[in-house]
LUMPA-282388 format. One record per residue (C-alpha): residue in one letter; residue number from 1; x, y, z. Coordinates in steps of 0.001 Angstrom, whole numbers, plus 500000, padded with zeros to 6 digits. Layout:
<r><type>A</type><seq>NUM</seq><X>X</X><Y>Y</Y><Z>Z</Z></r>
...
//
This chain:
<r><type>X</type><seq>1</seq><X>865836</X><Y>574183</Y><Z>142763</Z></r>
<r><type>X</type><seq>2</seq><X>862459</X><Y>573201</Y><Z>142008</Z></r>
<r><type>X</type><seq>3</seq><X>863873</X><Y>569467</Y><Z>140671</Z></r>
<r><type>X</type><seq>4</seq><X>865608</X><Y>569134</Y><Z>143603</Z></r>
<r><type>X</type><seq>5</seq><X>862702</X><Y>569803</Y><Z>145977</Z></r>
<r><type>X</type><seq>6</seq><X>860371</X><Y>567333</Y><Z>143567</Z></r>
<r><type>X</type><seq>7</seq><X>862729</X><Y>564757</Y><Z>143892</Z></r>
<r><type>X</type><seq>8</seq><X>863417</X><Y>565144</Y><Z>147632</Z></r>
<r><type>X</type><seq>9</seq><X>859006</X><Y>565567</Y><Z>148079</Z></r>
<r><type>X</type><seq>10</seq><X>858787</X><Y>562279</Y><Z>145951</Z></r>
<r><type>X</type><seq>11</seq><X>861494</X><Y>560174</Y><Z>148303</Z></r>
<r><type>X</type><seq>12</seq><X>859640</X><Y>561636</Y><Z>151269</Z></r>
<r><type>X</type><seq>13</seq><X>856006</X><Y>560434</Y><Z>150195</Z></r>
<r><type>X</type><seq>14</seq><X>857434</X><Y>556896</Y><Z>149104</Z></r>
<r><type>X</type><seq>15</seq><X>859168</X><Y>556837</Y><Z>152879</Z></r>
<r><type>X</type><seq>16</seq><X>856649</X><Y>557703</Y><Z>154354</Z></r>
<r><type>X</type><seq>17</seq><X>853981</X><Y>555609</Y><Z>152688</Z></r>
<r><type>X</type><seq>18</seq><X>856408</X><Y>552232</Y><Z>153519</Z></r>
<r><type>X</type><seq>19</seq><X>856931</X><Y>553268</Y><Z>156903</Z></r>
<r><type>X</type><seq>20</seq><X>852739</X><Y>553799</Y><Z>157565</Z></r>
<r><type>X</type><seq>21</seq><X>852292</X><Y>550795</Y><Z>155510</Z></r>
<r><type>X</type><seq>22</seq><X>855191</X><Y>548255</Y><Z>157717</Z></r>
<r><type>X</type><seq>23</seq><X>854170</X><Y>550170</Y><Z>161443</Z></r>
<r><type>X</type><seq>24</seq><X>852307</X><Y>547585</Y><Z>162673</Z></r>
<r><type>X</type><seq>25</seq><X>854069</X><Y>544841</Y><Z>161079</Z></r>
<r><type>X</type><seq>26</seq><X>857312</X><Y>546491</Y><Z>162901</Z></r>
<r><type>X</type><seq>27</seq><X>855457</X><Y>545441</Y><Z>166099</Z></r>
<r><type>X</type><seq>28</seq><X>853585</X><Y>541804</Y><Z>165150</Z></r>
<r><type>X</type><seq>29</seq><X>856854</X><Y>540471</Y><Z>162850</Z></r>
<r><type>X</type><seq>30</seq><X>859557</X><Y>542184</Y><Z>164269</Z></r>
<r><type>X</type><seq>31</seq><X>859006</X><Y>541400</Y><Z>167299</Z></r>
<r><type>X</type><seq>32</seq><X>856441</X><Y>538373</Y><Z>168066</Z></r>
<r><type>X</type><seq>33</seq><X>857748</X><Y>536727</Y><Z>164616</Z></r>
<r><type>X</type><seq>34</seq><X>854237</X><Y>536246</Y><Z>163511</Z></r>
<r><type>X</type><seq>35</seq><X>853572</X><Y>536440</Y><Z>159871</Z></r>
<r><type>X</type><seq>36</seq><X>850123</X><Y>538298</Y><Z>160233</Z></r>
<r><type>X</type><seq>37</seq><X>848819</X><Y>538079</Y><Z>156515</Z></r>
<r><type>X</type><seq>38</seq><X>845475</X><Y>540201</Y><Z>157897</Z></r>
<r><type>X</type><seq>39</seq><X>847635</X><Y>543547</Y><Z>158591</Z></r>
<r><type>X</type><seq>40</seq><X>846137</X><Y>544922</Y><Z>155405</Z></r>
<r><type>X</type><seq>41</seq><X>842801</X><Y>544410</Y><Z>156626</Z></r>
<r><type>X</type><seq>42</seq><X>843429</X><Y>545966</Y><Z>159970</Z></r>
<r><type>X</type><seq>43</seq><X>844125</X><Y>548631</Y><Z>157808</Z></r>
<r><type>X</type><seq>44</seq><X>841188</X><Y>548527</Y><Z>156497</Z></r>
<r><type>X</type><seq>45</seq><X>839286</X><Y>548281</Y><Z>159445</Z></r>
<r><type>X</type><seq>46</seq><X>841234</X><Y>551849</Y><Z>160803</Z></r>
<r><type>X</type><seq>47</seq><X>840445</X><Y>553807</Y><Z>157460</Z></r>
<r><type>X</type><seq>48</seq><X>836244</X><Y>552038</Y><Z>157727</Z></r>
<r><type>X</type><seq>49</seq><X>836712</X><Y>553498</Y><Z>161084</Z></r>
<r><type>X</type><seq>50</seq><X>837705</X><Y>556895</Y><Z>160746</Z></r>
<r><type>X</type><seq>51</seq><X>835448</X><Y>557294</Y><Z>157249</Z></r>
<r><type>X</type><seq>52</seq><X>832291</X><Y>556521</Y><Z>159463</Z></r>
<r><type>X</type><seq>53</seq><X>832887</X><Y>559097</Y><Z>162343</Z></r>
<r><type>X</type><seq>54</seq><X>834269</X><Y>561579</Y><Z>159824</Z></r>
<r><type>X</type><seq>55</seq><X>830806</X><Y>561231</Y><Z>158184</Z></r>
<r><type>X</type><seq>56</seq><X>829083</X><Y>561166</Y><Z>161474</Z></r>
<r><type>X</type><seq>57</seq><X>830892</X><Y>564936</Y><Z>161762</Z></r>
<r><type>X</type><seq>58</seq><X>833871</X><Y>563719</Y><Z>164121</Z></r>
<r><type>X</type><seq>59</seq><X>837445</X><Y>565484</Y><Z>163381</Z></r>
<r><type>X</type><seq>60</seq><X>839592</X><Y>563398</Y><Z>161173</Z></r>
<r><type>X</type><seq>61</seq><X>842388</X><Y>563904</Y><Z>163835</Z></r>
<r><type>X</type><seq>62</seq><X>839826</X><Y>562397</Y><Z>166874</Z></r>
<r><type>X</type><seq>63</seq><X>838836</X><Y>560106</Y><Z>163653</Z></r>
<r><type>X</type><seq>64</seq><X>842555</X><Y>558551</Y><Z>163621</Z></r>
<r><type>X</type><seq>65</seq><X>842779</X><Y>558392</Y><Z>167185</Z></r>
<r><type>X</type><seq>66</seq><X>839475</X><Y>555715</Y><Z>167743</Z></r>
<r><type>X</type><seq>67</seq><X>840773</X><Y>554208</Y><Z>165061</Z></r>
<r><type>X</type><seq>68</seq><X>843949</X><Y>553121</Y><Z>166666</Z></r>
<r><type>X</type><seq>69</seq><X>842411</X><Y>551708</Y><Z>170023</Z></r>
<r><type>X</type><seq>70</seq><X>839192</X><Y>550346</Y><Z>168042</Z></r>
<r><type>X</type><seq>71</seq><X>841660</X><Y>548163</Y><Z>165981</Z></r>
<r><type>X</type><seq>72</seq><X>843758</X><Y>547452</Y><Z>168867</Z></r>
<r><type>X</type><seq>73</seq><X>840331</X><Y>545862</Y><Z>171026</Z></r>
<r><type>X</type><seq>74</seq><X>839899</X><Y>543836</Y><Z>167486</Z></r>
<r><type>X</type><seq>75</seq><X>843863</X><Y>542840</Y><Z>167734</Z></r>
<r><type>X</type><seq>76</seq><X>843322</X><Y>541841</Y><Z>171452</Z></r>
<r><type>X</type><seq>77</seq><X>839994</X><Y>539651</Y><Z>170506</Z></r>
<r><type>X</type><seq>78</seq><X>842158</X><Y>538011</Y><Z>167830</Z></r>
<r><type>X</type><seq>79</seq><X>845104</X><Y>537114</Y><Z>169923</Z></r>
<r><type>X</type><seq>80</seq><X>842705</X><Y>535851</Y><Z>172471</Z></r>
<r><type>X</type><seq>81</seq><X>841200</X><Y>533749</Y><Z>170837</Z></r>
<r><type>X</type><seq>82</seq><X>843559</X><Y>532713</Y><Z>167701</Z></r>
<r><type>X</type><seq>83</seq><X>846711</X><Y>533693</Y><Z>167724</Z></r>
<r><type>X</type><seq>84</seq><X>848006</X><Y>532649</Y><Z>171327</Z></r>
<r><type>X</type><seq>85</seq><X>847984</X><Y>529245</Y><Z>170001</Z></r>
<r><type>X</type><seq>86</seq><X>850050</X><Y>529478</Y><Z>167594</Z></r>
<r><type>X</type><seq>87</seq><X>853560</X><Y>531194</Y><Z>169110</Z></r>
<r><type>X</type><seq>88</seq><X>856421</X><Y>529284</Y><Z>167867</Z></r>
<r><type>X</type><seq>89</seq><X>854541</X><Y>528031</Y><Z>164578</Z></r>
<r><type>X</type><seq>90</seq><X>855254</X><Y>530399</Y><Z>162090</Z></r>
<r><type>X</type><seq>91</seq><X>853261</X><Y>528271</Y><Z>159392</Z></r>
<r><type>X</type><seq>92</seq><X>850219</X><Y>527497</Y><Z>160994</Z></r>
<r><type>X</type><seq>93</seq><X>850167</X><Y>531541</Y><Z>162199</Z></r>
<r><type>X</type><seq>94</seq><X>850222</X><Y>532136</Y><Z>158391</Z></r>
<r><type>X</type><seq>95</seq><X>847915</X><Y>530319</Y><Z>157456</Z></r>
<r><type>X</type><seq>96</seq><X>845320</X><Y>531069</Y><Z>160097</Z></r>
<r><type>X</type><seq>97</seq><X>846226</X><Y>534934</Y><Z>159799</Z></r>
<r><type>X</type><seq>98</seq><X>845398</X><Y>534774</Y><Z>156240</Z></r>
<r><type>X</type><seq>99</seq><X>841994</X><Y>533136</Y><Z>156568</Z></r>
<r><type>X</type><seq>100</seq><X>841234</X><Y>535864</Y><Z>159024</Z></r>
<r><type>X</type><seq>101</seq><X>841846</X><Y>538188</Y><Z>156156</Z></r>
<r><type>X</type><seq>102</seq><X>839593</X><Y>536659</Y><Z>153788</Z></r>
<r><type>X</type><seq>103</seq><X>837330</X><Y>536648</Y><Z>156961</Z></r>
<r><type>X</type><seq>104</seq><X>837239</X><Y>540134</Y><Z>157294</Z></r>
<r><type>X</type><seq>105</seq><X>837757</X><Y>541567</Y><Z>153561</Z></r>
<r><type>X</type><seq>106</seq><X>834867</X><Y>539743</Y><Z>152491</Z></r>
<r><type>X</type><seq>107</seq><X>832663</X><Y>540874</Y><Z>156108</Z></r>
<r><type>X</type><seq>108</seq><X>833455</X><Y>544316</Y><Z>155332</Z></r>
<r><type>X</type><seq>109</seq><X>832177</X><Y>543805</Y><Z>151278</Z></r>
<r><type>X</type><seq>110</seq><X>828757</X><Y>542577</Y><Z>152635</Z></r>
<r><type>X</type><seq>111</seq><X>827958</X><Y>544419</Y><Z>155578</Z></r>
<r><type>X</type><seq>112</seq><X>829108</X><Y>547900</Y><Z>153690</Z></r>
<r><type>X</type><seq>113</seq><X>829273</X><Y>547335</Y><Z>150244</Z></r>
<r><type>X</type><seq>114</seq><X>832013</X><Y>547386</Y><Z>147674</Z></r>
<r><type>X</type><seq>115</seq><X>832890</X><Y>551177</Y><Z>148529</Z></r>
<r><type>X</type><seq>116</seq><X>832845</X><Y>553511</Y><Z>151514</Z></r>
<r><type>X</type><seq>117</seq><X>832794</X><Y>557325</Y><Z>151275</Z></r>
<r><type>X</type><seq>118</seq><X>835785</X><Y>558648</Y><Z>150606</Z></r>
<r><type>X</type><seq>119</seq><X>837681</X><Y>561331</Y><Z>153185</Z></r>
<r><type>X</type><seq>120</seq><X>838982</X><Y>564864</Y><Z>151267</Z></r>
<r><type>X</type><seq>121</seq><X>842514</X><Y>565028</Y><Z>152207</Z></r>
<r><type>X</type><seq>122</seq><X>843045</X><Y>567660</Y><Z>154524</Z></r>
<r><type>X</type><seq>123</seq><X>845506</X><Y>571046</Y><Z>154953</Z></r>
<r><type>X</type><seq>124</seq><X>845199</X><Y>571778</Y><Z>151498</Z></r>
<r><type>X</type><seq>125</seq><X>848551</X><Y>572249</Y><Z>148867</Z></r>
<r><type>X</type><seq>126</seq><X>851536</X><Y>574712</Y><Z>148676</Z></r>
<r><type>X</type><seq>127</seq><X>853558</X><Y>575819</Y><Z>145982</Z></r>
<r><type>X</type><seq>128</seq><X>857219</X><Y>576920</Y><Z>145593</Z></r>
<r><type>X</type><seq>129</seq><X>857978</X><Y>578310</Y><Z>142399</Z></r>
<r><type>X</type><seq>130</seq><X>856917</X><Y>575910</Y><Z>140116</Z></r>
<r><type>X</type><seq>131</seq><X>856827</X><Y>573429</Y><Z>142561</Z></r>
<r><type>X</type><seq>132</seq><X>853430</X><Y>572396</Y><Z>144157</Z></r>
<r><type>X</type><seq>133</seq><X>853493</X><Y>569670</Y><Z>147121</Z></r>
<r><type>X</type><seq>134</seq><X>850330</X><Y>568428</Y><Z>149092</Z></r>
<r><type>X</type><seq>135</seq><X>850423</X><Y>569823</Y><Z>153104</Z></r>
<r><type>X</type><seq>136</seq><X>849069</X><Y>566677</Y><Z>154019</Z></r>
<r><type>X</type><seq>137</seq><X>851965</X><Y>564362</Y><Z>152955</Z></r>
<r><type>X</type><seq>138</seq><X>854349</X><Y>566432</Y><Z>154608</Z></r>
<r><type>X</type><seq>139</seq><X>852481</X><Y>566149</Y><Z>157842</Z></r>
<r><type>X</type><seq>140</seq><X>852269</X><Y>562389</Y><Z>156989</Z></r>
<r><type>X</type><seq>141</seq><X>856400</X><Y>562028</Y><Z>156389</Z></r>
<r><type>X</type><seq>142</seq><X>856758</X><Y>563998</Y><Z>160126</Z></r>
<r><type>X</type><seq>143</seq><X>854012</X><Y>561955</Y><Z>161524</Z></r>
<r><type>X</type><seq>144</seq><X>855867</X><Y>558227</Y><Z>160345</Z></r>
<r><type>X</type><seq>145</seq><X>858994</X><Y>559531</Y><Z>161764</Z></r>
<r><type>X</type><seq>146</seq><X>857221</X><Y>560239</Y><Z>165078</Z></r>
<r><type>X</type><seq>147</seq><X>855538</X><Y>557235</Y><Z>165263</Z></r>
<r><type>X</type><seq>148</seq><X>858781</X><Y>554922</Y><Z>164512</Z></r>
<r><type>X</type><seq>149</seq><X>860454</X><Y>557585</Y><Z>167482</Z></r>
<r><type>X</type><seq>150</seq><X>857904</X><Y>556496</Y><Z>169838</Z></r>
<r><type>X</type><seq>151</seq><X>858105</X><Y>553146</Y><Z>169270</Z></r>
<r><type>X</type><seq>152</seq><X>861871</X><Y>553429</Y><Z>169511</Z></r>
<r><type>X</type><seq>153</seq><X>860846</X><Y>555008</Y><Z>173245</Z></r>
<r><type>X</type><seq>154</seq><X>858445</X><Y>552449</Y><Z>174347</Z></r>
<r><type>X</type><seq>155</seq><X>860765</X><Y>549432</Y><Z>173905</Z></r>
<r><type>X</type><seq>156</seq><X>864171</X><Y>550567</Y><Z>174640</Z></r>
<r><type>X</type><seq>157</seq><X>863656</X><Y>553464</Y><Z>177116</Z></r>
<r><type>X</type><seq>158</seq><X>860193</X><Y>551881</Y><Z>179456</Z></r>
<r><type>X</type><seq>159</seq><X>859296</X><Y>548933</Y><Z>181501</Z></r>
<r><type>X</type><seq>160</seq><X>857062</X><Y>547608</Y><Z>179452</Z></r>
<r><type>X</type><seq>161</seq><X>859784</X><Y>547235</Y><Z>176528</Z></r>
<r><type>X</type><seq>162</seq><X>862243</X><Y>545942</Y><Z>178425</Z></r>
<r><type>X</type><seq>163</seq><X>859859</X><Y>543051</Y><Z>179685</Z></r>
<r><type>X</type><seq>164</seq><X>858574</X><Y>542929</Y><Z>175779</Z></r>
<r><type>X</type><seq>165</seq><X>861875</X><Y>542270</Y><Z>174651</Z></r>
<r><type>X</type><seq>166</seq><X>862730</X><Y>539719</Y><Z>177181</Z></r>
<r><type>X</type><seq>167</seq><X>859550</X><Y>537499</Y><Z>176962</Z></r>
<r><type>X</type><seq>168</seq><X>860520</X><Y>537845</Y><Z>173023</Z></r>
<r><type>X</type><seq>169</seq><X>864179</X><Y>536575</Y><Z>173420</Z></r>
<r><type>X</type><seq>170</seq><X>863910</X><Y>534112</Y><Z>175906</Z></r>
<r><type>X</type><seq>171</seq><X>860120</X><Y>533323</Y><Z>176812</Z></r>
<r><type>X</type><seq>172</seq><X>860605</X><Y>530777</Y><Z>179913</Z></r>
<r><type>X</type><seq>173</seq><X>863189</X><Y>532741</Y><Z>181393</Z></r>
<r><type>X</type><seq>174</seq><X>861390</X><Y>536002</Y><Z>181555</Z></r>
<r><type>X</type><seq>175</seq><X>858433</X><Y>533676</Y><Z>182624</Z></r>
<r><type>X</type><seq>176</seq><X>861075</X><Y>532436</Y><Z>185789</Z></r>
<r><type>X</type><seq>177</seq><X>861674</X><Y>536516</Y><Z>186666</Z></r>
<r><type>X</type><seq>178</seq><X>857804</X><Y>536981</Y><Z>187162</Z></r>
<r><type>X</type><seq>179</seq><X>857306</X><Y>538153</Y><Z>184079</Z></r>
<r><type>X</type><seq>180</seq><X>853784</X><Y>537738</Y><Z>182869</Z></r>
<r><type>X</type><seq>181</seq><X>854151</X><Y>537035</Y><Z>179118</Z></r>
<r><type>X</type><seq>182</seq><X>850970</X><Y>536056</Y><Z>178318</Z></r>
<r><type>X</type><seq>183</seq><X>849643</X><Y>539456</Y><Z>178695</Z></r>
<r><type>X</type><seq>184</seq><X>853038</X><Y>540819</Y><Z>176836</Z></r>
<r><type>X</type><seq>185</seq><X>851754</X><Y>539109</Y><Z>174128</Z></r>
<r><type>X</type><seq>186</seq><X>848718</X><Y>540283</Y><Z>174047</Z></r>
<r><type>X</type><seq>187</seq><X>849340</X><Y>543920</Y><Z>174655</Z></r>
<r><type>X</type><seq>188</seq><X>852858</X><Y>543686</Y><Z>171643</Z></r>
<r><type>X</type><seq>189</seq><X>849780</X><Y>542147</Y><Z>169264</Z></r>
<r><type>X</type><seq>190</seq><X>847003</X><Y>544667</Y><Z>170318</Z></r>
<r><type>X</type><seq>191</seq><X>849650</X><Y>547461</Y><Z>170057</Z></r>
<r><type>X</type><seq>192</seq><X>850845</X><Y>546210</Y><Z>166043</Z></r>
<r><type>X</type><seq>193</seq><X>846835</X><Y>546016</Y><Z>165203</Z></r>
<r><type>X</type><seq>194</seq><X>846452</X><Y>549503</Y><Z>166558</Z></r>
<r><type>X</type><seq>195</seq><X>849417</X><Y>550767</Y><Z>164917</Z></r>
<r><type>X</type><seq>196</seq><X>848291</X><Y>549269</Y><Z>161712</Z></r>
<r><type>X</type><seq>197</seq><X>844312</X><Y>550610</Y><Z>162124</Z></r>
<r><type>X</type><seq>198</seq><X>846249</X><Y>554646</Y><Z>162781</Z></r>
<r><type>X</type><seq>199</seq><X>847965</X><Y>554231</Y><Z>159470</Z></r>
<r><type>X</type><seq>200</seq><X>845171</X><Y>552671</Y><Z>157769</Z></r>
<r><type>X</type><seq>201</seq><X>842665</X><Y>555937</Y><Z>159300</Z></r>
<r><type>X</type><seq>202</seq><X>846054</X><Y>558557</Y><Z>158246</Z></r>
<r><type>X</type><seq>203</seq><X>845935</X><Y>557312</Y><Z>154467</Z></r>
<r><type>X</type><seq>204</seq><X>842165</X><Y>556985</Y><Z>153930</Z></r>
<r><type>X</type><seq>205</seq><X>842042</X><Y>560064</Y><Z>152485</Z></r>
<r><type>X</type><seq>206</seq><X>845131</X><Y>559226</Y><Z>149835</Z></r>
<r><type>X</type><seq>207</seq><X>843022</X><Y>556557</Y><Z>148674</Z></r>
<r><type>X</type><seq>208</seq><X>839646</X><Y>554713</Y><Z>147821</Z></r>
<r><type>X</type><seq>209</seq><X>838411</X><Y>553068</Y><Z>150860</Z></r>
<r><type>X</type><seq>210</seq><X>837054</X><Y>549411</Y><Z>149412</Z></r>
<r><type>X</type><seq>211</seq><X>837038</X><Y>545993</Y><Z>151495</Z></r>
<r><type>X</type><seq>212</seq><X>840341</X><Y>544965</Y><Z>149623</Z></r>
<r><type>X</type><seq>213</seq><X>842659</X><Y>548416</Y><Z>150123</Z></r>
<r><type>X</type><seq>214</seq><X>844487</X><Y>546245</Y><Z>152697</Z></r>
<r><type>X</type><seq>215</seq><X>846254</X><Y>544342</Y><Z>149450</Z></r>
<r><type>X</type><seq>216</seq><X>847797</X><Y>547167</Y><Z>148272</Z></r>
<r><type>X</type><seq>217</seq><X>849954</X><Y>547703</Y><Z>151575</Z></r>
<r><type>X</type><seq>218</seq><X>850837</X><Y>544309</Y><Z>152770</Z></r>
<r><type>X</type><seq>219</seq><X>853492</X><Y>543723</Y><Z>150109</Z></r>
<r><type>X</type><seq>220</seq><X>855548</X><Y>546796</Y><Z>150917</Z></r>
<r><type>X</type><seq>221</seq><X>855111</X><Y>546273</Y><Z>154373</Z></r>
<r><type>X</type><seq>222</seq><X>856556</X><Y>542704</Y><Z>154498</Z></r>
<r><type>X</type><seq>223</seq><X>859391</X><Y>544480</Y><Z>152179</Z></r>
<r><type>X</type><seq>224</seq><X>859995</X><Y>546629</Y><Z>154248</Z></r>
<r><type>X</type><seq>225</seq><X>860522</X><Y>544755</Y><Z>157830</Z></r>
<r><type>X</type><seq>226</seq><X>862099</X><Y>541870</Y><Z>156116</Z></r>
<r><type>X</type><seq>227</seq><X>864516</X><Y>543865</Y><Z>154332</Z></r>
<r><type>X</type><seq>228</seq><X>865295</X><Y>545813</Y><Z>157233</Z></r>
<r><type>X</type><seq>229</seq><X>865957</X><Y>542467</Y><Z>159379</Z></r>
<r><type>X</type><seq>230</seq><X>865175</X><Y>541452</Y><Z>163317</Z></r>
<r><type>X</type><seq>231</seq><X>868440</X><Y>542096</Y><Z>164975</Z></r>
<r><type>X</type><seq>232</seq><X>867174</X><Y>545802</Y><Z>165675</Z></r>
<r><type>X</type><seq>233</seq><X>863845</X><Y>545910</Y><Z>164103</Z></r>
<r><type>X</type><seq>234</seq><X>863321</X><Y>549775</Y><Z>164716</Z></r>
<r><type>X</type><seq>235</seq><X>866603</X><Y>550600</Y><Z>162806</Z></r>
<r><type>X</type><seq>236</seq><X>866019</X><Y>547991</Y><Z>160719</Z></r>
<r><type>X</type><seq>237</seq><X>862816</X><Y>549656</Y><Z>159392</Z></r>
<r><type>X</type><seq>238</seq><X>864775</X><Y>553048</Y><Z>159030</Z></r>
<r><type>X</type><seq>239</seq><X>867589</X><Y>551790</Y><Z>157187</Z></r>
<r><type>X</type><seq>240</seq><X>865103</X><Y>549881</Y><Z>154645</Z></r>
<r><type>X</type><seq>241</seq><X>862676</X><Y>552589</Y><Z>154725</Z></r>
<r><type>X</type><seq>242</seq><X>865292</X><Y>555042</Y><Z>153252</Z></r>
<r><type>X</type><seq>243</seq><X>866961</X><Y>552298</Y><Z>151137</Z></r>
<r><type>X</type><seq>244</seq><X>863878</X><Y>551133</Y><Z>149087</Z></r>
<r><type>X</type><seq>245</seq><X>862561</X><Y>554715</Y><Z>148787</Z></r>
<r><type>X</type><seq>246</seq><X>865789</X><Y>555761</Y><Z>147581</Z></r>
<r><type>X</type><seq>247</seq><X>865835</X><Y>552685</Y><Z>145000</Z></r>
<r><type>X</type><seq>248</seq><X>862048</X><Y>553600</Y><Z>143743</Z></r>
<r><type>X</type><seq>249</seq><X>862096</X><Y>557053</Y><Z>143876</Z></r>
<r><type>X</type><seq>250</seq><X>864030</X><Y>557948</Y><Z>140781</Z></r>
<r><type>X</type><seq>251</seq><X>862930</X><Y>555291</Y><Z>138626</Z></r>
<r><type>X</type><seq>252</seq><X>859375</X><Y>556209</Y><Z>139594</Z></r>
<r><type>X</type><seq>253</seq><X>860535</X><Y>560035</Y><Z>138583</Z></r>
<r><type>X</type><seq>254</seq><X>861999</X><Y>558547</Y><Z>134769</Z></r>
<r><type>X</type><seq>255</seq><X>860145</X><Y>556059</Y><Z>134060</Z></r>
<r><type>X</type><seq>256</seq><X>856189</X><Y>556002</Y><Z>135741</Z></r>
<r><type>X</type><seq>257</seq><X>855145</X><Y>554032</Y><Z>139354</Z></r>
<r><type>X</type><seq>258</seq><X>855153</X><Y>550837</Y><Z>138110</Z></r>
<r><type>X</type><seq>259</seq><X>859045</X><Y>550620</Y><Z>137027</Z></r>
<r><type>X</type><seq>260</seq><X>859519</X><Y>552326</Y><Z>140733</Z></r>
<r><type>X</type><seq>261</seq><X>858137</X><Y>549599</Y><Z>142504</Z></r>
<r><type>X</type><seq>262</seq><X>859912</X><Y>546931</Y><Z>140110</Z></r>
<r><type>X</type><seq>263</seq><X>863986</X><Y>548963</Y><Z>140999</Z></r>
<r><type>X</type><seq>264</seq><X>862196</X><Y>548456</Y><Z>144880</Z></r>
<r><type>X</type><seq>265</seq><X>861691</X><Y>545125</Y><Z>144592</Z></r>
<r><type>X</type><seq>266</seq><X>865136</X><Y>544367</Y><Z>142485</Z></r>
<r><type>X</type><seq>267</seq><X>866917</X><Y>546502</Y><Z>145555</Z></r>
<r><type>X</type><seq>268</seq><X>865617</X><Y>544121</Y><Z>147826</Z></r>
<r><type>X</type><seq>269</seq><X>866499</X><Y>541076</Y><Z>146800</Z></r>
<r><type>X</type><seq>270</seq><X>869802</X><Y>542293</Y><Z>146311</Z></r>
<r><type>X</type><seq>271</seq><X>870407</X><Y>543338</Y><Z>149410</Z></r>
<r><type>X</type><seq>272</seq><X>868329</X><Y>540444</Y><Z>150975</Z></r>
<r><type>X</type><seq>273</seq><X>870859</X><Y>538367</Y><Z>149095</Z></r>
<r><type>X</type><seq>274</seq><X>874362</X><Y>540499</Y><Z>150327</Z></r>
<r><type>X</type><seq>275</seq><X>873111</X><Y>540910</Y><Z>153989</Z></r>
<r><type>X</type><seq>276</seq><X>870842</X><Y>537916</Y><Z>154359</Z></r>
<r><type>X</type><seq>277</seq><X>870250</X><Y>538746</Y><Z>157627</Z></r>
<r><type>X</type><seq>278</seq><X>869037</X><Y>542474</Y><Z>156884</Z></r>
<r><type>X</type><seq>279</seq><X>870107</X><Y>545986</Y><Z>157170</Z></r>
<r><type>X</type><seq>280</seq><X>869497</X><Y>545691</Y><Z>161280</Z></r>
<r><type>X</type><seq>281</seq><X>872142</X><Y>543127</Y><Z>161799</Z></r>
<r><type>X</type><seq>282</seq><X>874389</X><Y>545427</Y><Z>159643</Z></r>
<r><type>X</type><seq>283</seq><X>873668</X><Y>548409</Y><Z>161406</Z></r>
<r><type>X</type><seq>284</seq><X>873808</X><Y>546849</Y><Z>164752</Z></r>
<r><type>X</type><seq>285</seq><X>877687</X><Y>545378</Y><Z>164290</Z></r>
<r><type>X</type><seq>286</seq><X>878603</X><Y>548639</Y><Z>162694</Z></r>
<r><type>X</type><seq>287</seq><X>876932</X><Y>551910</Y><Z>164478</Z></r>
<r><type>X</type><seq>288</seq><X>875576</X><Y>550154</Y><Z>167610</Z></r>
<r><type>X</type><seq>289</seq><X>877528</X><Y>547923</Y><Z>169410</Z></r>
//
């Protein structure tokens, strides 16, 4: 019993930590099809956020929420200024994305130093049997699932999705229907930074907070929403989410972290290479249309 409840725990935390690390990117990828190479530092930015006013005596749970619309106002000023110039090439969007990374990894390295205090990781542990399981993770596995829930709810149940998905499909008609898709942009970028600052501020305290943490999330994030494809990006993300995790999760068990993420990365490029167009598109033709 205990083995089985390790092993379940363990595919849990590695869900979980793919879908925090790929919310954002769900948003800015998914659905604006902008490679945004500075979602680890937005990251960043959320867990510099909520380490300050948890050391200024703020609640980490009022900590998370500033640092979702703090790093939504920076993903507002960024599309204002940079990234509306650059819809429709993907390239140049890379490129400029990941000298805005640079930009702010090495801003937050001089202005605070190579390390910020770290946040203790709330709730505590349990223990069943012999089994012992941090409180925190489990409220972070529940908390990913809500979040991917709600974003599920914002674009396919709500105005503002439907008029999202529109300006994203077919700009100039949505444009002809009085849609005003400049400011759907904005808002579908501000919303991914956000995103990406709350999960950035939710695992600050599973990690050291330095001007480079960003790095270790951007690789399963990409992963993770390219795996999972663009025809449905929400199930897309699910599908991939519990298909890498259940590709690392027993090699991480057997064999240490390091051959886990290896099996991930093998599992994707399979199935990058049988369904080229990604779990979405499969789950779309099969369970959704």
């Amino acid at each position: 019993m205990d083995g089985v409840l390790s092993v379940l725990y363990q595919f849990g935390t590695n869900a979980a930590f793919l879908l925090l690390s790929a919310i954002g990117l769900i948003v800015i990828l998914g659905m604006m099809n902008i490679i945004n190479l500075a979602h680890g530092e937005l990251m960043m930015i959320g867990a510099y956020v909520a380490s300050s006013l948890y050391h200024s005596g703020v609640p980490f749970a009022a900590c998370v929420v500033v640092s979702f619309f703090a790093v939504a106002l920076v993903g507002v000023a960024l599309e204002r200024v940079l990234i509306r110039r650059f819809y429709g090439r993907e390239l140049q969007a890379l490129v400029v994305t990941w000298g805005v990374s640079l930009i702010l990894a090495q801003g937050a390295l001089l202005a605070f130093g190579p390390f910020l205090a770290s946040i203790p990781i709330p709730f505590g542990s349990g223990t069943v049997g012999t089994f012992s399981f941090s409180w925190y993770w489990i409220a972070l596995i529940v908390l990913a699932l809500l979040l991917v829930a709600g974003l599920w709810f914002l674009y396919y149940r709500t105005a503002f999705g439907l008029r999202a998905r529109a300006t994203m499909q077919e700009r100039e008609m949505a444009q002809a229907l009085g849609v005003k898709t400049g400011r759907v942009y904005m808002l579908t970028f501000a919303l991914g930074s956000g995103l990406a600052g709350l999960a950035g501020a939710l695992m600050a305290p599973t990690t050291t907070i330095a001007p480079y943490m960003g790095q270790q999330y951007v690789a399963p994030a990409f992963i993770t929403v390219v795996t999972g494809g663009s025809a449905n990006v929400i199930a897309g993300a699910l599908g991939s989410t519990g298909f890498l995790s259940l590709a690392e999760t027993p090699f991480t068990i057997w064999f240490g972290t390091f051959i886990g993420i290896v099996a991930m990365l093998l599992a994707s490029l399979v199935l990058i290479r049988l369904l080229p167009k990604g779990l979405s598109e499969w789950i779309q033709r099969r369970w959704l249309s």
